[in-house]
VMD Tcl script that builds the backbone (N, CA, C; Angstrom):
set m [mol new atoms 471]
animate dup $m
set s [atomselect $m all]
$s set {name element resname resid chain x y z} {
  {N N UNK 1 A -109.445 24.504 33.010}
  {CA C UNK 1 A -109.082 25.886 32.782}
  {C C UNK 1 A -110.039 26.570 31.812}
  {N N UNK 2 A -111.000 25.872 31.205}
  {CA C UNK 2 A -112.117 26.361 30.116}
  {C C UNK 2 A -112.757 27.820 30.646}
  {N N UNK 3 A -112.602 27.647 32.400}
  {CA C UNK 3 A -114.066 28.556 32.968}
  {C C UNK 3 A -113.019 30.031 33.232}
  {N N UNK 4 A -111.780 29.694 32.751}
  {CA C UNK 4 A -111.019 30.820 33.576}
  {C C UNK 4 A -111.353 31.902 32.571}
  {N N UNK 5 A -111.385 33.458 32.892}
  {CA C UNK 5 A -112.088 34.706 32.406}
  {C C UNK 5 A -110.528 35.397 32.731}
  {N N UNK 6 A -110.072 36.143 31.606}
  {CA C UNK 6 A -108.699 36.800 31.601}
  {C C UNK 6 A -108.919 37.966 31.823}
  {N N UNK 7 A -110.078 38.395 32.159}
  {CA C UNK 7 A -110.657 39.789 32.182}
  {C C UNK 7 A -109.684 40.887 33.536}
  {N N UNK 8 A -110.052 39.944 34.738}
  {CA C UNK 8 A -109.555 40.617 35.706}
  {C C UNK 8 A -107.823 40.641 35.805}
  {N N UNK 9 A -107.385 39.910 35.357}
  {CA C UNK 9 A -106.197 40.024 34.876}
  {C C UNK 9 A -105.035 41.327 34.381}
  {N N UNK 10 A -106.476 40.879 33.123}
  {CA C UNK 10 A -105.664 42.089 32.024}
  {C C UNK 10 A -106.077 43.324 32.397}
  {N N UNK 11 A -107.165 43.374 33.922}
  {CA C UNK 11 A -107.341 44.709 34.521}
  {C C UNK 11 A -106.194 45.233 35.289}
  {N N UNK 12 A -105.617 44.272 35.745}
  {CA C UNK 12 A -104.968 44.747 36.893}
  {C C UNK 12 A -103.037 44.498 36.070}
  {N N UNK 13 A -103.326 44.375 34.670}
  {CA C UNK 13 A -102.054 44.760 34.004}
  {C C UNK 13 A -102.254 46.167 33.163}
  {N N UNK 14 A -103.378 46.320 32.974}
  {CA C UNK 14 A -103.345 47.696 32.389}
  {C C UNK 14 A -103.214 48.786 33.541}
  {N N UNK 15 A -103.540 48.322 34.705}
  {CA C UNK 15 A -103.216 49.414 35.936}
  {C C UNK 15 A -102.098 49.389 35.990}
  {N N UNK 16 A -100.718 48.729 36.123}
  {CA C UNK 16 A -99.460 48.353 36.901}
  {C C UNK 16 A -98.798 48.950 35.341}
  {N N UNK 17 A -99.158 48.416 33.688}
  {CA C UNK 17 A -98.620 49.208 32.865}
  {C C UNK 17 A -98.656 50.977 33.068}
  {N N UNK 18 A -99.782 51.631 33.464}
  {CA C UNK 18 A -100.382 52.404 33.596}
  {C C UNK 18 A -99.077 53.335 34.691}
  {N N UNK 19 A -98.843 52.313 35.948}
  {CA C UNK 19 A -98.520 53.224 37.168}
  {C C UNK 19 A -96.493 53.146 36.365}
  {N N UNK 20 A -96.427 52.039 35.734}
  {CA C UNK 20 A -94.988 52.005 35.322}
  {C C UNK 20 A -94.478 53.248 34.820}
  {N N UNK 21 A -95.642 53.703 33.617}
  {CA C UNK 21 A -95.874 54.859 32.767}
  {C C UNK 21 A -95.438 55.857 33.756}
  {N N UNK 22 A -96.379 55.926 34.605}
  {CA C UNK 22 A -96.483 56.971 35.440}
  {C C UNK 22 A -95.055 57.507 36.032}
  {N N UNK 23 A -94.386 56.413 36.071}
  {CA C UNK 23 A -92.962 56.774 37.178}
  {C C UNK 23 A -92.062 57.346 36.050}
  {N N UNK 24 A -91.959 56.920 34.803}
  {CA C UNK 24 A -91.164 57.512 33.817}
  {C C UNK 24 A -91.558 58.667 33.176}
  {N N UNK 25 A -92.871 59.078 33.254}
  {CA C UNK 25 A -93.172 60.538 33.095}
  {C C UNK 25 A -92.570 61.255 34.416}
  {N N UNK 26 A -92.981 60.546 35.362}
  {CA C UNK 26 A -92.044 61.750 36.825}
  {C C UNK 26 A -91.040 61.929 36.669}
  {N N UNK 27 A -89.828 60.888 36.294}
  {CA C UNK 27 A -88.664 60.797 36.045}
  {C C UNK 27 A -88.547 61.786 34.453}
  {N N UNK 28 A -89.263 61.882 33.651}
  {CA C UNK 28 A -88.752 62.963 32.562}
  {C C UNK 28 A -89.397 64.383 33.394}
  {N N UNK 29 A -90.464 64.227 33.881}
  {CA C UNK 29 A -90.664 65.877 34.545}
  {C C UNK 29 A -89.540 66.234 35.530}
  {N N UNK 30 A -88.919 65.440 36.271}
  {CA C UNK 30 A -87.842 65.568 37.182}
  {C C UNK 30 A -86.472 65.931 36.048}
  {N N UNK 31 A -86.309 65.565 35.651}
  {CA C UNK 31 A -85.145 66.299 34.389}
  {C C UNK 31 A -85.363 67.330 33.649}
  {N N UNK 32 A -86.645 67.488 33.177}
  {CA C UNK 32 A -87.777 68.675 32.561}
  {C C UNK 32 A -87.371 70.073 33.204}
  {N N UNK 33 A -87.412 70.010 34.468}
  {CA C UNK 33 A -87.419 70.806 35.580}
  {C C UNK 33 A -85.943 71.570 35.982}
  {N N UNK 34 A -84.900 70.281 36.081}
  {CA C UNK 34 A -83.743 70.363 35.832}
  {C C UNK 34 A -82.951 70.758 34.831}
  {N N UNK 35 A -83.171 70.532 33.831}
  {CA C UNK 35 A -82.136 70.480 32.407}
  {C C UNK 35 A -81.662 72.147 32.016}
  {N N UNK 36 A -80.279 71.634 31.996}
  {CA C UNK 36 A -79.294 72.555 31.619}
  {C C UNK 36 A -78.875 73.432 32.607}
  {N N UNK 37 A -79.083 73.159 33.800}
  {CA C UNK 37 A -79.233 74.309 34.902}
  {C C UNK 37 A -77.743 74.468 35.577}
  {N N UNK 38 A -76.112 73.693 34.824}
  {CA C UNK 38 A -75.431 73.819 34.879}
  {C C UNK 38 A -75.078 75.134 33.867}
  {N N UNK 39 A -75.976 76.059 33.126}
  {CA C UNK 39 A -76.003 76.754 32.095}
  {C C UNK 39 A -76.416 77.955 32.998}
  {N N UNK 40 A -76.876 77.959 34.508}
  {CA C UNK 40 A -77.244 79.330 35.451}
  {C C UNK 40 A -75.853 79.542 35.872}
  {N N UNK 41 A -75.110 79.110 35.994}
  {CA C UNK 41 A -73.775 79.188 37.423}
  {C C UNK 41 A -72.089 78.872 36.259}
  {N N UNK 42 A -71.159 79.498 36.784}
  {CA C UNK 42 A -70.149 79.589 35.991}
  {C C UNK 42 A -69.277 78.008 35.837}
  {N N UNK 43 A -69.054 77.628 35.350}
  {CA C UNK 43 A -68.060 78.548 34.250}
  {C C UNK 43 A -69.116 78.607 33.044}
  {N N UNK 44 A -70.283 78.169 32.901}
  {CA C UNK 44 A -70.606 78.255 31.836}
  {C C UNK 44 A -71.641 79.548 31.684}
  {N N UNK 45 A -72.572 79.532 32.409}
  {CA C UNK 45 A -73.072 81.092 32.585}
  {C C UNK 45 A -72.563 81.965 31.415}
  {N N UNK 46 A -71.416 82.512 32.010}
  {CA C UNK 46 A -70.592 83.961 31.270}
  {C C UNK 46 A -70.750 83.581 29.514}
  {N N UNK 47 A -69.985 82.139 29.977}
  {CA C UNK 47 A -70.001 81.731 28.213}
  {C C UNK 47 A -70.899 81.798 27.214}
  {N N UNK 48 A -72.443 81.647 27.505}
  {CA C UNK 48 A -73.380 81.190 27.429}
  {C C UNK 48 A -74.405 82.863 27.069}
  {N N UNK 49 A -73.852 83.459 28.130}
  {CA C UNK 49 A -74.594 84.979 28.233}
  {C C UNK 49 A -74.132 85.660 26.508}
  {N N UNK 50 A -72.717 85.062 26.837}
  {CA C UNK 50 A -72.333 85.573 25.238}
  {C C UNK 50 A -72.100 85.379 23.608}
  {N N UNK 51 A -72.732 84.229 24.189}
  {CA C UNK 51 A -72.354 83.714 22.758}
  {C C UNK 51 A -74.116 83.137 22.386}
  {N N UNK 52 A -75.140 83.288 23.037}
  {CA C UNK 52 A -76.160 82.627 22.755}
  {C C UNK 52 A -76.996 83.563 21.988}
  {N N UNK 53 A -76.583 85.034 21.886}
  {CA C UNK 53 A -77.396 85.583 21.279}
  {C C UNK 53 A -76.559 85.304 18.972}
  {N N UNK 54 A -75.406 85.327 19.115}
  {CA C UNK 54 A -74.944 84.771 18.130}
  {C C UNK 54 A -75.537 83.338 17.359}
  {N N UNK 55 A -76.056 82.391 18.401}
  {CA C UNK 55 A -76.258 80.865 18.324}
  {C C UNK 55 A -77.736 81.253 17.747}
  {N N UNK 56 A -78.687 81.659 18.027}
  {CA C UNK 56 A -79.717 82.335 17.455}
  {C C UNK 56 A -79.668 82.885 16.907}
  {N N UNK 57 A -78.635 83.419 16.120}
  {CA C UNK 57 A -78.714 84.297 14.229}
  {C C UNK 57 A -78.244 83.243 13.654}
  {N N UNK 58 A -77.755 81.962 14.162}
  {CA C UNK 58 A -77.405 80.874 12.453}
  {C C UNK 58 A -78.286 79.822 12.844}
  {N N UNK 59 A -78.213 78.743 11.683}
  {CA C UNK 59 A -78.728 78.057 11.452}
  {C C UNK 59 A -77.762 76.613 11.817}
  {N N UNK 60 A -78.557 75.468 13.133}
  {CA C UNK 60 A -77.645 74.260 13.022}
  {C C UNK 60 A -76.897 73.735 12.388}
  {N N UNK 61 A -75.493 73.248 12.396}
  {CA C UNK 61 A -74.614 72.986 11.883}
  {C C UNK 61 A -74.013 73.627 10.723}
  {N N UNK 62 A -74.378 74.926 10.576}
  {CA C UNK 62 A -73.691 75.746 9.388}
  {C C UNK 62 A -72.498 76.200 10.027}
  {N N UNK 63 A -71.013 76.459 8.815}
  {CA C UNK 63 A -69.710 77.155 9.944}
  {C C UNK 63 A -70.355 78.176 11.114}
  {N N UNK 64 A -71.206 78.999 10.517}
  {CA C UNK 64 A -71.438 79.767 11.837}
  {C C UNK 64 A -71.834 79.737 12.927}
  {N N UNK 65 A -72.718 78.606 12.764}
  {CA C UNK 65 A -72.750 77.577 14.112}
  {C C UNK 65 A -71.387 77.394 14.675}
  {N N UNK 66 A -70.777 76.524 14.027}
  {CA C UNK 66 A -69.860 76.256 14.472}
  {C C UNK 66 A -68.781 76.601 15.386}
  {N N UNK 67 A -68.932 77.843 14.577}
  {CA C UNK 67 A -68.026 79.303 15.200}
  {C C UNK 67 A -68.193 79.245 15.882}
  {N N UNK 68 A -69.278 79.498 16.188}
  {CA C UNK 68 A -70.175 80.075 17.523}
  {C C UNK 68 A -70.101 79.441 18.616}
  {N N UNK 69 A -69.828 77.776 18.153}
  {CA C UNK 69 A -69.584 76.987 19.466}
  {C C UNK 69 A -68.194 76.357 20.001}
  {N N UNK 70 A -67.737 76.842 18.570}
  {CA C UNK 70 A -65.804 77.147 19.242}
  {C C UNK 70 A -66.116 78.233 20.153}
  {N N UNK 71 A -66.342 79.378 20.113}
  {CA C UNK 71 A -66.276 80.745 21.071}
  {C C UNK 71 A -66.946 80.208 22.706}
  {N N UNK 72 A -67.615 79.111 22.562}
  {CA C UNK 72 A -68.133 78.819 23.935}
  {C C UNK 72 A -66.953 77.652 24.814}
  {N N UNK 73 A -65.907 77.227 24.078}
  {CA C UNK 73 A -64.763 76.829 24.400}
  {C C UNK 73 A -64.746 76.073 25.308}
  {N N UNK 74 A -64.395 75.733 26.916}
  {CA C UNK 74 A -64.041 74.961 27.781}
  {C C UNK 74 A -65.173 75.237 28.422}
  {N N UNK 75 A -66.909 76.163 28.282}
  {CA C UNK 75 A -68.124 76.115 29.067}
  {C C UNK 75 A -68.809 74.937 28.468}
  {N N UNK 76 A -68.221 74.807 27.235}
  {CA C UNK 76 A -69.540 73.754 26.260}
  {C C UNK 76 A -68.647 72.567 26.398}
  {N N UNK 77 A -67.698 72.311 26.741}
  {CA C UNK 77 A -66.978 71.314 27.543}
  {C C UNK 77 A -67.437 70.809 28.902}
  {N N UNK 78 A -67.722 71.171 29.553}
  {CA C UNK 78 A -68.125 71.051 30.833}
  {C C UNK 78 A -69.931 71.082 30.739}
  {N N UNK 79 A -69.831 71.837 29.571}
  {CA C UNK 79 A -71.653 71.720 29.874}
  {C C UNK 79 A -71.865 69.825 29.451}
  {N N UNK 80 A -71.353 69.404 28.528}
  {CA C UNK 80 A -71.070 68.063 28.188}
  {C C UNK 80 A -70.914 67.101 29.016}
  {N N UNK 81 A -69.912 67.558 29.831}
  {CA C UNK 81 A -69.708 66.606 30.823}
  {C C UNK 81 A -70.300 66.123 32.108}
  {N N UNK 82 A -71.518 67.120 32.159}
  {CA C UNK 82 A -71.768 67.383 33.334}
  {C C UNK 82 A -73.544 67.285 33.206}
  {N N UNK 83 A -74.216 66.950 32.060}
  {CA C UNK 83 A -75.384 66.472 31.238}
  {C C UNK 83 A -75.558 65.525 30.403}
  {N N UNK 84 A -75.956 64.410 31.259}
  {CA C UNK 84 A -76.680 62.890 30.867}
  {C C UNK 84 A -77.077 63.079 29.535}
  {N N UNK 85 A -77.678 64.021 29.138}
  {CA C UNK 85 A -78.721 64.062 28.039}
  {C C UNK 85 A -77.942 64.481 26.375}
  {N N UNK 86 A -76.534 64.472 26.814}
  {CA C UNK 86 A -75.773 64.972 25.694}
  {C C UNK 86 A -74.820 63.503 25.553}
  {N N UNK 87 A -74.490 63.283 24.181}
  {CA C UNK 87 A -73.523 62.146 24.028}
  {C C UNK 87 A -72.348 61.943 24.555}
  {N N UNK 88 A -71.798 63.329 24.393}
  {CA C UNK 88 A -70.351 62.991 24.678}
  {C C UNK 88 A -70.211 63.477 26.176}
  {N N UNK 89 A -71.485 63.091 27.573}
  {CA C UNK 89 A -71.257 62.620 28.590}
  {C C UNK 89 A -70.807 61.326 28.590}
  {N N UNK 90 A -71.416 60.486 27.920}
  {CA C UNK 90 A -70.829 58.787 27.580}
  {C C UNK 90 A -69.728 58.602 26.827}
  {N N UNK 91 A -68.646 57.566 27.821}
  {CA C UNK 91 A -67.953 57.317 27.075}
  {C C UNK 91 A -68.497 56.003 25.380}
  {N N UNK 92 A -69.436 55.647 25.774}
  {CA C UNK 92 A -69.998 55.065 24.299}
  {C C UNK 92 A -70.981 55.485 23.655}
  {N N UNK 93 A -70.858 57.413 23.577}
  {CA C UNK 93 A -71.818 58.023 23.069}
  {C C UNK 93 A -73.579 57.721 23.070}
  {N N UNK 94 A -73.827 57.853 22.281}
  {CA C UNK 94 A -75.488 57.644 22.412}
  {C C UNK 94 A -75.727 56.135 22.568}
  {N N UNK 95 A -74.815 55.192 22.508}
  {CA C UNK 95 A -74.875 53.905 22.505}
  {C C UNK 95 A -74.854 54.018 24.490}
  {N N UNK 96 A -74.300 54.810 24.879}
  {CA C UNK 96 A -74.220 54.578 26.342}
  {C C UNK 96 A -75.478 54.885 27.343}
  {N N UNK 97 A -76.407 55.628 26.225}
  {CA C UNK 97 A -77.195 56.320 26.798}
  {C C UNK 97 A -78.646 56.015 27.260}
  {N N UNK 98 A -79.519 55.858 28.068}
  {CA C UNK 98 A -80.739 55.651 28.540}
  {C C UNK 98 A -81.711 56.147 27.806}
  {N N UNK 99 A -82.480 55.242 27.389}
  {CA C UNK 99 A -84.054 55.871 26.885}
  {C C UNK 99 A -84.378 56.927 27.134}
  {N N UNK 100 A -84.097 57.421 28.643}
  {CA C UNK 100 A -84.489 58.855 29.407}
  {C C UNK 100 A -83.689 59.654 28.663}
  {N N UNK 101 A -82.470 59.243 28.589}
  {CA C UNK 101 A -81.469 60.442 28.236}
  {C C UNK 101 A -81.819 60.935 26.972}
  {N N UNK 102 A -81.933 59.921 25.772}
  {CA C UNK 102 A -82.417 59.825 24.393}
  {C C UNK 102 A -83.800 60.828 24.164}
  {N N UNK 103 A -84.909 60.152 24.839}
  {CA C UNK 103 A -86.140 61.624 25.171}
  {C C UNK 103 A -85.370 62.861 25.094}
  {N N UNK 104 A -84.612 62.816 26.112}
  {CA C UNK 104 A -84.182 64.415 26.610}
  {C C UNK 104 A -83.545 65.023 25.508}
  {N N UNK 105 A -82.663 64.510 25.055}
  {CA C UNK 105 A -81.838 64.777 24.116}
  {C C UNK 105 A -82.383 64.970 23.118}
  {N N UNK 106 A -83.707 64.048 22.653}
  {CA C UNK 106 A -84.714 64.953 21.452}
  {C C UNK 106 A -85.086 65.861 21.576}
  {N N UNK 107 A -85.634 65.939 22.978}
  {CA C UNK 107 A -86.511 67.469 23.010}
  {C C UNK 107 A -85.679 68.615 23.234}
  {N N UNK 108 A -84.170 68.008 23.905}
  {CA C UNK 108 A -83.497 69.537 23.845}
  {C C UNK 108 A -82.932 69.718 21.917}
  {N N UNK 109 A -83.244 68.765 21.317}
  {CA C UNK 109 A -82.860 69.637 19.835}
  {C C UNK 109 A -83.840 69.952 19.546}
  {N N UNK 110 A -85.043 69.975 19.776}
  {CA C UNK 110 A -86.335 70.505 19.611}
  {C C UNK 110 A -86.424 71.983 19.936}
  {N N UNK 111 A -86.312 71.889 20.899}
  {CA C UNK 111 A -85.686 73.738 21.635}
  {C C UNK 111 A -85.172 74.038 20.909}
  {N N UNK 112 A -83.737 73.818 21.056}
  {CA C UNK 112 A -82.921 74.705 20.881}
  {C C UNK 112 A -83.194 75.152 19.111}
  {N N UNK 113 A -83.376 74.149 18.591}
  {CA C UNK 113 A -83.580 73.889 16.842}
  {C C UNK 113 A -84.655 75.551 16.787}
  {N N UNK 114 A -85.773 75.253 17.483}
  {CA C UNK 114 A -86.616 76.602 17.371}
  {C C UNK 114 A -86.147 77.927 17.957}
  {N N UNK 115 A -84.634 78.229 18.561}
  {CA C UNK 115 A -83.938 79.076 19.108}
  {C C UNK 115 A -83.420 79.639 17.480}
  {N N UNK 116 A -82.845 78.996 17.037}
  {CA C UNK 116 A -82.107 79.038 15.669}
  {C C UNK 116 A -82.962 80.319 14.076}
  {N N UNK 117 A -82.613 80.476 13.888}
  {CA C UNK 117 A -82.882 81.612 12.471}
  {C C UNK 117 A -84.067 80.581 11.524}
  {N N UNK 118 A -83.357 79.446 11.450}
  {CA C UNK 118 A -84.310 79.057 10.675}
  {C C UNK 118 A -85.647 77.806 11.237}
  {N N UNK 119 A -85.527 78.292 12.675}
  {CA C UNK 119 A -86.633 77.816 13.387}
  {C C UNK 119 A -86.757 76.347 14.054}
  {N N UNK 120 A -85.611 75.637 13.130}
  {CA C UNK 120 A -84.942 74.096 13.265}
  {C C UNK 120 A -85.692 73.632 12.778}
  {N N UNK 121 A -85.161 72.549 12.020}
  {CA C UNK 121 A -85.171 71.497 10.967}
  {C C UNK 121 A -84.661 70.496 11.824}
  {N N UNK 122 A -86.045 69.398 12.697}
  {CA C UNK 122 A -85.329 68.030 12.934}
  {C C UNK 122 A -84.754 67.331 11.892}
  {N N UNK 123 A -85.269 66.824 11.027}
  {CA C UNK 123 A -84.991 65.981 9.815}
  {C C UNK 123 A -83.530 66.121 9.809}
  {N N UNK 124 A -83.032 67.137 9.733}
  {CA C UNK 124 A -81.481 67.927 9.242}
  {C C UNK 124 A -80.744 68.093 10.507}
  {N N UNK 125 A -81.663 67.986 11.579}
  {CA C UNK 125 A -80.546 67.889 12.967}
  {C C UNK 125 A -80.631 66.394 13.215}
  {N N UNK 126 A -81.468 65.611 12.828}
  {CA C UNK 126 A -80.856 63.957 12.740}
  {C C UNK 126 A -79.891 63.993 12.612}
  {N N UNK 127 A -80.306 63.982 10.479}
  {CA C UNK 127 A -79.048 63.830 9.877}
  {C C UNK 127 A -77.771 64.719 10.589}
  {N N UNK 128 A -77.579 65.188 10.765}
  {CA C UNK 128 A -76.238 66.325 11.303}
  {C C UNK 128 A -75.839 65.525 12.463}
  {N N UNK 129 A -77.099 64.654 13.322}
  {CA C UNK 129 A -75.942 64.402 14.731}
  {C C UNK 129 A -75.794 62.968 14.415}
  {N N UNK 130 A -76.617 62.413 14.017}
  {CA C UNK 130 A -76.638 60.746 13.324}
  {C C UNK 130 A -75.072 60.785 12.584}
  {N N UNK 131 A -74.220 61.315 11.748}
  {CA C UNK 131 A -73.005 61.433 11.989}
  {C C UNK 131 A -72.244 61.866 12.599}
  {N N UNK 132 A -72.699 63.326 13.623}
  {CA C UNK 132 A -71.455 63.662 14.504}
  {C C UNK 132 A -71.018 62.689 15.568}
  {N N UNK 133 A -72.817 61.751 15.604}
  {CA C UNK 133 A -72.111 61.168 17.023}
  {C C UNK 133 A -72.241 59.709 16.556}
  {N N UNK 134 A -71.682 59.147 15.501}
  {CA C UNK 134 A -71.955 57.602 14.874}
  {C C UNK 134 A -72.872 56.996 15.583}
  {N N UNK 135 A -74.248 57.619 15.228}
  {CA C UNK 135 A -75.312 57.284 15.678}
  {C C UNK 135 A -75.487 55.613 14.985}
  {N N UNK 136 A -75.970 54.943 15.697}
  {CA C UNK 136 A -76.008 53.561 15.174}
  {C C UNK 136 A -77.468 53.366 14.454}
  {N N UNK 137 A -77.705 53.225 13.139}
  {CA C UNK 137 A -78.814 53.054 12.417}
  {C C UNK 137 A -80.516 52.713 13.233}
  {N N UNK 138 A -80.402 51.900 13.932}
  {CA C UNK 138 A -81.283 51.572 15.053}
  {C C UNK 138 A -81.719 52.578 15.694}
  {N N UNK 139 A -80.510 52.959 16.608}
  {CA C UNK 139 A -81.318 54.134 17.006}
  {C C UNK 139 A -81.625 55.472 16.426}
  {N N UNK 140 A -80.819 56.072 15.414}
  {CA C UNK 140 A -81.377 56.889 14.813}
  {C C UNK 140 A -83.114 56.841 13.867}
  {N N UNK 141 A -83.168 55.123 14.130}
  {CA C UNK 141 A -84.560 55.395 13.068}
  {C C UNK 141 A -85.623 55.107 14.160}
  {N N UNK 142 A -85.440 55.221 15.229}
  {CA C UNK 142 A -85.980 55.235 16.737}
  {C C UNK 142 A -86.390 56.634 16.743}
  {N N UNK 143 A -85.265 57.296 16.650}
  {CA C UNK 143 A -85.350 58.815 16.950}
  {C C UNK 143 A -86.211 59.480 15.734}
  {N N UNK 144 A -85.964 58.754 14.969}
  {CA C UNK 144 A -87.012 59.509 13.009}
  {C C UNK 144 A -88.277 59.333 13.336}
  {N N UNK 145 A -88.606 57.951 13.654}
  {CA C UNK 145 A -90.276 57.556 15.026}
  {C C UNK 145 A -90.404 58.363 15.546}
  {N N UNK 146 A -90.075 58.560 16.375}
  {CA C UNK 146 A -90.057 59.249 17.445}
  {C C UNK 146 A -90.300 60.992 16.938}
  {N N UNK 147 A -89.741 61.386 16.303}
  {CA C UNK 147 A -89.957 62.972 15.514}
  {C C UNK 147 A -90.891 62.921 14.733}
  {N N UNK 148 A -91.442 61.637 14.259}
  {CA C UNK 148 A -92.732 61.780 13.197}
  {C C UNK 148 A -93.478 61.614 14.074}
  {N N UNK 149 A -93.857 61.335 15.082}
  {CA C UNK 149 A -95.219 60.794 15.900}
  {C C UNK 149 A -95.543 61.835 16.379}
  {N N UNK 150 A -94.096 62.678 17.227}
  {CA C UNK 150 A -94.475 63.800 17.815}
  {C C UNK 150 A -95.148 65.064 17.074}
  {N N UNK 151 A -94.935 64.778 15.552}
  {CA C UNK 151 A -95.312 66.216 14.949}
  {C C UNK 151 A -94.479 66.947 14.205}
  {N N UNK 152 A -93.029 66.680 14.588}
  {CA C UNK 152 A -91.926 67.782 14.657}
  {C C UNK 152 A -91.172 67.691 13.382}
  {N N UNK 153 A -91.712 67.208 11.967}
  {CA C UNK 153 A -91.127 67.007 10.937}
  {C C UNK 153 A -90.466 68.628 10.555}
  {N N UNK 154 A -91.036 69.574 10.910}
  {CA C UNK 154 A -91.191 70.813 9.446}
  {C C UNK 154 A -90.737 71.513 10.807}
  {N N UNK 155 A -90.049 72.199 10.504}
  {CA C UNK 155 A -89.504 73.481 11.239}
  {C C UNK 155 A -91.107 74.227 11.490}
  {N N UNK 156 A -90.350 75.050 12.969}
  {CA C UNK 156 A -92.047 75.758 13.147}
  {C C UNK 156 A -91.740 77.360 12.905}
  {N N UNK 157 A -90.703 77.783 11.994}
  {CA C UNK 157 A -90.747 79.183 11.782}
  {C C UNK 157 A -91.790 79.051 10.584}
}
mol reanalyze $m
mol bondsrecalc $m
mol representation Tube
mol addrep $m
């Protein structure tokens, strides 16, 4: 085995890593494309038309947030239930949830965080959902990775 050369090998694993890649970027552009689009058509629509311009004058998890997402009532119920990418679609919250879903679910607090008054603060929407949804230590410091690599420490207002 002295003469064996690992070269062609590790060619044809960096291709097959490469095409693996490839299918899970399609699979996040295929949700990319999709996401939230239970948010065009009722019951949540109406809800959504009205209360989103409110959700953009406060700041994540302040009462007025809050408010704001009592007033969206049985749409933000159903928007939940009916989107992979939110916890409390799973019955074992973010513990139930797919790598894919987890992506998604960062980048939609990424959005929405820059929808917000004060432009969003990941750091502070961790912390805020890392207890709403007994985020399990692991993965929340997955998700802290994951927000430092991307860039997204500092609010972009």
């Amino acid at each position: 085995m002295a003469d064996y050369d690992s070269t062609e090998d590790t060619k044809a694993h960096i291709v097959r890593v490469a095409h693996c890649l490839e299918a899970v970027v399609h699979k996040l552009r295929v949700r990319g494309g999709r996401h939230d689009a239970s948010k065009l058509r009722p019951p949540e629509k109406e809800a959504f038309d009205r209360c989103t311009p409110k959700l953009k004058a406060t700041v994540y998890g302040t009462p007025e947030y809050k408010e704001a997402c009592r007033e969206l009532g049985p749409a933000l119920k159903h928007h939940y239930e009916h989107n992979p990418h939110h916890p409390e679609f799973h019955v074992d919250g973010v513990c139930g949830m797919s790598l894919l879903d987890l992506i998604e679910m960062l980048c939609d607090w990424k959005a929405a965080g820059e929808r917000h008054a004060d432009g969003g603060d990941m750091m502070r929407s961790l912390d805020i959902n890392a207890g709403r949804h007994n985020m399990p230590d692991a993965i929340r410091d997955v998700l802290q990775k994951t927000i430092e690599e991307m860039g997204w420490r500092e609010p972009t207002s």
